[in-house]
N, C-alpha and C positions, 0 to 999 in steps of 0.2 A: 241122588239128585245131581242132577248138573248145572253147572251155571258159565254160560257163555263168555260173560263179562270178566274183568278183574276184582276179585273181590280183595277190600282193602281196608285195615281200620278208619271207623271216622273218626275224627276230632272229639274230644271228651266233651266242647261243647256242643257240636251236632248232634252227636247222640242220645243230651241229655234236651237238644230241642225236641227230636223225633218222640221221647221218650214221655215227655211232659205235654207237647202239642197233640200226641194222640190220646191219650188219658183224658186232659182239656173235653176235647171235640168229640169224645166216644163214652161218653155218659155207662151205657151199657155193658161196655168191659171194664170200664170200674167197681160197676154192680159184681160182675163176676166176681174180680177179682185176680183180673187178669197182670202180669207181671214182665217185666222184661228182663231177660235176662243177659242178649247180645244185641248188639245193633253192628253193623257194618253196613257198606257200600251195598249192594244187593242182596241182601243175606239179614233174618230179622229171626232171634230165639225169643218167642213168650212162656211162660208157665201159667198153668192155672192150676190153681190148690183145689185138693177134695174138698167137696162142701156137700153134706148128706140133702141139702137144698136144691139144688141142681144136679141131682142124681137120678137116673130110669126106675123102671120095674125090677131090672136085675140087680143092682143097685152101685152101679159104674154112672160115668157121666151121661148128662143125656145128650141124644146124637147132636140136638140142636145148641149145644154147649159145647161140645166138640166142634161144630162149625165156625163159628161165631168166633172161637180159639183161633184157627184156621184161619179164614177171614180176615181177621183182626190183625196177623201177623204179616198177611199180605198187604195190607192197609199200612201199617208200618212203613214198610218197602215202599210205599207210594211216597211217603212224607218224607222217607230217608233222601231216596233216590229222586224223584224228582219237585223236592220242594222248590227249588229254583221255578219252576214253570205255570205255577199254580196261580200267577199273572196272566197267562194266557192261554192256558188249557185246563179245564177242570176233568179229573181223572173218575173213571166211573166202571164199575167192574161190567161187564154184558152177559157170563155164563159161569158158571161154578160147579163143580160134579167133586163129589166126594163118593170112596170109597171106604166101607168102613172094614177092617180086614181080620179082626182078631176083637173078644170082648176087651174094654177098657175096664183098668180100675185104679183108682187111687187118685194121685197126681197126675197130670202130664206136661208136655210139652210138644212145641210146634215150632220145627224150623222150614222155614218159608226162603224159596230161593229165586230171584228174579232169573228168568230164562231167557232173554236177549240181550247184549251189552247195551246200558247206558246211550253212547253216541249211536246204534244204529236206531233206536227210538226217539230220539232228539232230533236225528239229522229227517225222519219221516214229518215231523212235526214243524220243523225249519221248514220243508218244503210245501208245508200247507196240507199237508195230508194226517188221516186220524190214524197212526200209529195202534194198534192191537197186540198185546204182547201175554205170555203168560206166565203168570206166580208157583210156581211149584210146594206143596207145602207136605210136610209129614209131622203126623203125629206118634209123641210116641210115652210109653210108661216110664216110669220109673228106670228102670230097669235096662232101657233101650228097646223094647219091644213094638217095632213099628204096629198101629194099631189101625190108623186111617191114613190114605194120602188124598190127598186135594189137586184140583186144578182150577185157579184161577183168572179169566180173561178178564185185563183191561184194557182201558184206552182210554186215549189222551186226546178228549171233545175239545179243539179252538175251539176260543170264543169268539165271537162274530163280531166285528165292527162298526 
C-alpha cells in the first residue's frame, strides 16, 4: 500500500479521541468487537478477535465481518485525519469493492491507508469543491497473510448554507 501523504504519529491524546469517538458513534463494531491497535495521521491498524459467532460455513470470519473490519478502519481515518472539518463537511463513503484473496481464519487485522496527502483534500474543499479520495485497506491473518484488500471512496459533502 502506498500513502501519498506524510504519515506521522498523533498525539496520545488524538489518538485516544479517534479511538473512543469511533467506538462511541459505531455501535456495531463494538458488537464485533472490533479493537485498535495503531492510529496515526493517515494510517489506522484495527483487530478483530475470532468469535465462532461471526464465523461462515467454512468456519473463518464471515465476508461481511471482514468488511465492516475494513470499513471500520477507514472510518477511523476519517475521524483521525479529518475531524477538524466535520464543521463543514460531512464525509460519506460513495463506492467500496473488496477483494477477498486467500481463506481467512482466526484472528485478523486491517491496515487501512489514506491515499492522497491531507492538504491536497482540504485545499479541494477550501475551494468549494467535493473532494473524492480513496482508503486503501488490507486485511490480514495472524500470521501476516494478506487475505482481502479493500477500496474505499470518500468524500467530503459541504454543507450548505
Amino acid at each position: 500500500m502506498s500513502n501519498l501523504g506524510v504519515m506521522e504519529k498523533m498525539d496520545a491524546e488524538t489518538a485516544e479521541f479517534v479511538k473512543s469517538g469511533f467506538l462511541a458513534a459505531v455501535p456495531f463494531a463494538r458488537h464485533l468487537g472490533l479493537e485498535f491497535i495503531d492510529v496515526e495521521h493517515g494510517r489506522v491498524s484495527m483487530h478483530l478477535p475470532d468469535d465462532p459467532n461471526h464465523r461462515n460455513h467454512i468456519g473463518g470470519p464471515h465476508a461481511g465481518v471482514m468488511f465492516t473490519l475494513a470499513e471500520s478502519a477507514s472510518g477511523a481515518i476519517i475521524i483521525g485525519t479529518f475531524g477538524d472539518t466535520l464543521d463543514r463537511a460531512v464525509p460519506v463513503t460513495t463506492t467500496a469493492t473488496i477483494d477477498y484473496l486467500k481463506v481467512a481464519m482466526g484472528d485478523l487485522t486491517a491496515e487501512a491507508t489514506l491515499s492522497r496527502p491531507r492538504e491536497e483534500i482540504i485545499a479541494e474543499l477550501d475551494a468549494g469543491r467535493r473532494p473524492e479520495f480513496p482508503i486503501e485497506v488490507e486485511i490480514r491473518t495472524e500470521d501476516g497473510t494478506v487475505t482481502g484488500r479493500m477500496t474505499i471512496m470518500w468524500t467530503l459533502k459541504p454543507n450548505r448554507k
